[in-house]
C-alpha positions in Angstrom: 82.9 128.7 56.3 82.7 128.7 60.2 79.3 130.0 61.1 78.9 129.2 64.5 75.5 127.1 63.5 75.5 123.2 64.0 75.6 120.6 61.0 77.5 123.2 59.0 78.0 121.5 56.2 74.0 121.4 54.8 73.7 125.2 55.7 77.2 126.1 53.4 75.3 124.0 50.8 72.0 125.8 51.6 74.2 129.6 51.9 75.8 128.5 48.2 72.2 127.9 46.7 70.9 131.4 48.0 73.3 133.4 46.9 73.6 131.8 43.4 70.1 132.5 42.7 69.9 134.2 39.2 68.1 137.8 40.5 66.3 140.0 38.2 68.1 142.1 36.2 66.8 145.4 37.5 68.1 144.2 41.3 71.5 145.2 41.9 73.2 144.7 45.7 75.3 147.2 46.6 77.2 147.4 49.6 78.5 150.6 51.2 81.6 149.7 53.5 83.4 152.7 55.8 85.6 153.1 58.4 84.0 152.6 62.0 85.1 155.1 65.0 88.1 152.7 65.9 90.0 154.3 62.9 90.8 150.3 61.9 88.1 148.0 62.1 85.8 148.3 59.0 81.6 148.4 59.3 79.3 147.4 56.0 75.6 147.1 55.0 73.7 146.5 51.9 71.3 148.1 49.6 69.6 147.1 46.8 69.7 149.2 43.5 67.4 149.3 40.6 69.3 150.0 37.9 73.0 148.8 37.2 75.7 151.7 38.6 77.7 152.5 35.9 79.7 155.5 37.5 79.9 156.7 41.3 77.3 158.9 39.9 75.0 156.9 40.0 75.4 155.6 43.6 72.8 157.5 46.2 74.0 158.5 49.6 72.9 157.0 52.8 73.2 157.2 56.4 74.1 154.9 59.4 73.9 155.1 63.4 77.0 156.2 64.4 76.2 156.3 67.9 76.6 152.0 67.2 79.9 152.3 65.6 81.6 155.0 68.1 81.6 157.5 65.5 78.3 160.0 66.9 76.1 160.5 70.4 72.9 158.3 70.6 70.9 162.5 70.5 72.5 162.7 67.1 73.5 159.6 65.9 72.3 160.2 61.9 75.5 159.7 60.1 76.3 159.8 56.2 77.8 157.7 54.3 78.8 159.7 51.0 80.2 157.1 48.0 83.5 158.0 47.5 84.6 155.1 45.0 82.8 151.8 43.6 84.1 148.3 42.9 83.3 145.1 41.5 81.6 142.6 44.4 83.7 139.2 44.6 81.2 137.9 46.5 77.8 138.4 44.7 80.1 138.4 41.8 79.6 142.0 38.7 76.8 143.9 38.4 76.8 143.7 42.3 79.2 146.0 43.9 81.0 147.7 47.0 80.9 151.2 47.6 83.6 152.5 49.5 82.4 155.6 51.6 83.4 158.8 53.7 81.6 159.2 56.5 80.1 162.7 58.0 77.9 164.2 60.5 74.9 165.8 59.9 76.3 169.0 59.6 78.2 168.3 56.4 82.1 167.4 58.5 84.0 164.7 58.7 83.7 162.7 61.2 86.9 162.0 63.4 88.2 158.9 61.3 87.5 160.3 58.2 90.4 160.4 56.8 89.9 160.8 53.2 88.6 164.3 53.1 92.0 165.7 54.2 93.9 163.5 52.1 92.4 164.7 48.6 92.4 168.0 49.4 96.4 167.6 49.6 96.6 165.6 46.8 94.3 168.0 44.7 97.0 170.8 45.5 99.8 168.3 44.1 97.9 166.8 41.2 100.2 168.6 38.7 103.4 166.8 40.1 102.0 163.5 39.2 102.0 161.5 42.9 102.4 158.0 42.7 102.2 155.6 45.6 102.4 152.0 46.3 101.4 150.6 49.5 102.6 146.7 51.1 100.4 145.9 53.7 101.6 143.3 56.4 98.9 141.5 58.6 98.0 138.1 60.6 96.2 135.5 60.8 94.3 134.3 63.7 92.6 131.7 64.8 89.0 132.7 66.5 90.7 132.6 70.1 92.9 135.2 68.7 95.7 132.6 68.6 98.2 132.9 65.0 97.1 129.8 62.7 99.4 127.1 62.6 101.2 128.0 66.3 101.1 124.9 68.5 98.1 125.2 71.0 99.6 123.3 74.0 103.6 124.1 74.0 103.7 127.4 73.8 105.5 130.1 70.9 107.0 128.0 67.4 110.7 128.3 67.2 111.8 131.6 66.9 114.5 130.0 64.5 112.2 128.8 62.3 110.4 131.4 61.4 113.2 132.4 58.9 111.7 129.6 56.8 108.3 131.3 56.5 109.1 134.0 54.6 108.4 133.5 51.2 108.2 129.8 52.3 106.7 126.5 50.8 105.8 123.7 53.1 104.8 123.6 56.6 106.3 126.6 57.8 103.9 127.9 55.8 100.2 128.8 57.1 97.0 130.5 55.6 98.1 130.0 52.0 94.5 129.9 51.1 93.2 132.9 52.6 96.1 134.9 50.9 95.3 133.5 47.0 91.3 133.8 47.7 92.0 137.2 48.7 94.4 138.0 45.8 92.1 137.3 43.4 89.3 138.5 45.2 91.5 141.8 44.9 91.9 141.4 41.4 88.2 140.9 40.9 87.1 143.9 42.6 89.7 146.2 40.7 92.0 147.3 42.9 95.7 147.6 41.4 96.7 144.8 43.3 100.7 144.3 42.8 101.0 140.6 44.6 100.8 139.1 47.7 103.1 137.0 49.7 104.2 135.1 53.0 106.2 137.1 55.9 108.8 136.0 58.3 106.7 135.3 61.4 104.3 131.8 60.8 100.8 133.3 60.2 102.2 136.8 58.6 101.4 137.4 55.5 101.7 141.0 53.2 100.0 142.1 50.0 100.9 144.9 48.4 98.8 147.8 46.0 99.9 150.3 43.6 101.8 151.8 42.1 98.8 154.2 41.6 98.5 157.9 40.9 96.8 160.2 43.7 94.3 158.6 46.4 93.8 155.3 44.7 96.2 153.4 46.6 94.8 154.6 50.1 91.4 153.5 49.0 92.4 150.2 47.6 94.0 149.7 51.0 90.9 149.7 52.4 88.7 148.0 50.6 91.6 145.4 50.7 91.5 145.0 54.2 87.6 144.7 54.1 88.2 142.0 51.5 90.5 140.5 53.5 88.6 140.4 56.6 85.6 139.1 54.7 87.3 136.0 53.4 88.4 135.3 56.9 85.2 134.6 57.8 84.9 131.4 55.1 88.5 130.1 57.1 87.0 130.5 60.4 89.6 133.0 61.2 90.2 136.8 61.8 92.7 138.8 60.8 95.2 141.4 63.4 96.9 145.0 61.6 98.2 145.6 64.9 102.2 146.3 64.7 103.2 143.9 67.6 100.8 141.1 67.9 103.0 138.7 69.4 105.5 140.4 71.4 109.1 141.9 71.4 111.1 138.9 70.1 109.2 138.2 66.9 108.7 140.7 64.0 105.9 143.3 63.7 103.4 144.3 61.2 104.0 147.5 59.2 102.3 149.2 56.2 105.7 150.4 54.2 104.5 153.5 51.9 106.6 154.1 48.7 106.2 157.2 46.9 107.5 159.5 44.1 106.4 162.6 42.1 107.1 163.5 38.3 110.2 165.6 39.4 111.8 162.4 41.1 111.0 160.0 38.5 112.7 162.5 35.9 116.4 162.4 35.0 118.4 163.7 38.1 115.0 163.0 40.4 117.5 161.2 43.0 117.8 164.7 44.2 114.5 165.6 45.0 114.0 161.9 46.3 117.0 163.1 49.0 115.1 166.6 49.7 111.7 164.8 50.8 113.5 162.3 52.8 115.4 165.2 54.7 112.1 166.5 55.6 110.4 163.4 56.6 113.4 163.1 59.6 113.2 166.9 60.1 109.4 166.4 60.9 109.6 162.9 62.6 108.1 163.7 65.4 105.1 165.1 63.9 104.7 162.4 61.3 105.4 159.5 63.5 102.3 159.7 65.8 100.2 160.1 62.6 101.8 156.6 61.4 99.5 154.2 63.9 96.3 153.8 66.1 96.5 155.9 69.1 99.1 158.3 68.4 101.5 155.8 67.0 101.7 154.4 71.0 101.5 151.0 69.7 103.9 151.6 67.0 106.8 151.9 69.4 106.3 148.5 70.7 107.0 147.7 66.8 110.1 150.3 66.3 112.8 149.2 68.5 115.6 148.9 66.0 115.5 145.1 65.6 113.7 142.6 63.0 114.7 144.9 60.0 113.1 148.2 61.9 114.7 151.7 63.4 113.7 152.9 66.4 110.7 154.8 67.1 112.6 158.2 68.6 114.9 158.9 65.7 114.6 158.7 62.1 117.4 158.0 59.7 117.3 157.6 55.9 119.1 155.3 53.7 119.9 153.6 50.8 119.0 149.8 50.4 119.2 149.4 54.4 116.2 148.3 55.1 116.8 149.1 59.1 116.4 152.6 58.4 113.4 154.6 58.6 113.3 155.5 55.5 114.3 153.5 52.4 116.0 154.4 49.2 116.4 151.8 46.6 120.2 151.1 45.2 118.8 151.2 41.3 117.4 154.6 42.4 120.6 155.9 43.1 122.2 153.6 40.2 119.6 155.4 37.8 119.6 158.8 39.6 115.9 158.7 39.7 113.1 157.2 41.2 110.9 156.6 44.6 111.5 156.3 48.5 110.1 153.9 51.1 108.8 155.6 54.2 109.0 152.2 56.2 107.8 153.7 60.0 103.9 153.7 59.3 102.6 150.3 61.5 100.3 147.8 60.5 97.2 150.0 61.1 98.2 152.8 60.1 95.6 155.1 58.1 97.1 155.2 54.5 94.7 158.7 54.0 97.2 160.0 56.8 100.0 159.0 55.8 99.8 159.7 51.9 98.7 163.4 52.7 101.7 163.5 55.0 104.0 162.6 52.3 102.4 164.7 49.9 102.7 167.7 52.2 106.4 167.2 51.6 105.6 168.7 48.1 103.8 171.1 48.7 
């Protein structure tokens, strides 16, 4: 663990001792996590129970200055953080656990990054037709000068060549391989539906992947993966970057690929309906599009160009098993006549609340 404190190795023995202390039984940390006012980065802090949570239930709310995460004015900074689902702590390790929260003002809306209220609303008016989604979330790895791990320090960018050998890679072409399996079963732990995990084409990339799971489950354990993941980075001495184009137009972005079906289109003769909803998503590109990213989707474009297995950011195309269209159909969905699509245009930051109610909409 990089600490930024001298002689680190005593204080990781010291850190290890403290938090291995055997606590009382009626002392439970929990940790309420939310979304900050930069609609990516992730806030937490921690609160100690006396009883063991066994349901949400069970969880009180609590409140935060918003006026210190860009979310409310320093006049009215009380914000509230309402528990919106629990999970098991990796860290502190069960009965401790991670409360993943919506944030509002004092007057009982959402605050500008919250997300989630909107999203289960839509999915509540769908809930009949079944929603599944499943969610691959690409990311990298920096170094604490904001660097990718493993890129040479002195001469510059690796081989753009070579970077064909990292997907899916072994060996030195490989970076990070740590962080990725700590996180994974950190994942796991927590009880998120974690699908797998593995290394991208650019050195330092790496993607895991959630679902498939029915209604908002997906989006949240998007979330609270990202938090994980964030978290471990800090043991590595590194950070981790959503952003769709970290390191310029001639290597591969960062996306956050949403797949996605309903009863009707996992039923025989579903590859119809699968075709309706993907007519709509291009009808309504332009709509959707700026809801796929940070900012508008601005920093999307510099993602979508129509190179490194994209389409471009000003037109939308679907397709089956091309996976330089916008949006992706599977060959055994066709083959089987039933089944999901891939909406492949949401970037790396994308907020999976927005982008799972947008899809949902389709359904409406």
């Amino acid at each position: 663990m990089s600490s930024g404190i001298r002689n680190e190795a005593p204080i990781n023995a010291y850190y290890n001792h403290f938090l291995n202390l055997k606590l009382p039984a009626d002392k439970v940390f929990a940790t309420y996590v939310w979304i900050d006012g930069s609609g990516i980065n992730m806030r937490s802090k921690d609160r100690i129970l006396n009883k063991v949570p066994h349901n949400l239930s069970m969880i009180p709310k609590w409140s935060f200055d918003g006026s210190s995460t860009g979310q409310a004015k320093t006049e009215n900074s009380d914000t509230l953080l309402i528990p919106a689902a629990m999970y098991r702590d990796p860290f502190r390790k069960s009965p401790n656990v991670i409360i993943l929260c919506e944030t509002y003002f004092d007057n009982g809306t959402p605050t500008d990054t919250n997300h989630r209220n909107h999203c289960a609303k839509v999915l509540s008016k769908i809930s009949d037709k079944d929603p599944f989604f499943g969610i691959e979330q690409e990311y990298t790895m920096l170094d604490l000068d904001m660097w990718p791990l493993g890129w040479p320090k002195t001469r510059g960018f690796p081989s753009v060549g070579k970077n064909r050998f990292s997907y899916c890679g072994v060996g030195p072409y490989v970076v990070g391989r740590e962080i990725a399996e700590c996180h994974a079963n950190a994942c796991i732990y927590a009880g998120m539906d974690f699908e797998g995990t593995n290394a991208e084409v650019m050195k330092s990339a790496w993607e895991f992947q959630v679902g498939i799971a029915k209604g908002i489950k997906a989006a949240d354990d998007i979330w609270l993966g990202r938090y994980l993941l964030t978290r471990i980075a800090e043991y590595f001495g590194a950070t981790i970057s959503f952003h769709p184009k970290p390191m310029g137009k001639y290597l591969p972005g960062t996306g956050c690929h949403h797949n996605f079906s309903i009863k009707k289109m996992r039923s025989e003769g579903g590859l119809e309906e699968v075709q309706r909803v993907c007519k709509i998503l291009c009808e309504k590109h332009d709509t959707y599009i700026k809801n796929y990213g940070l900012g508008n989707g601005e920093e999307n474009k510099l993602r979508l160009t129509g190179k490194h297995e994209t389409a471009p950011y000003d037109s939308c195309r679907w397709a089956v098993a091309d996976r330089g269209a916008s949006i992706r159909i599977q060959r055994s969905t066709v083959i089987n006549k039933k089944g999901f699509l891939e909406d492949r245009r949401p970037a790396g930051d994308c907020d999976p609340y927005r982008v799972c109610a947008l899809l949902a909409e389709t359904c409406l």
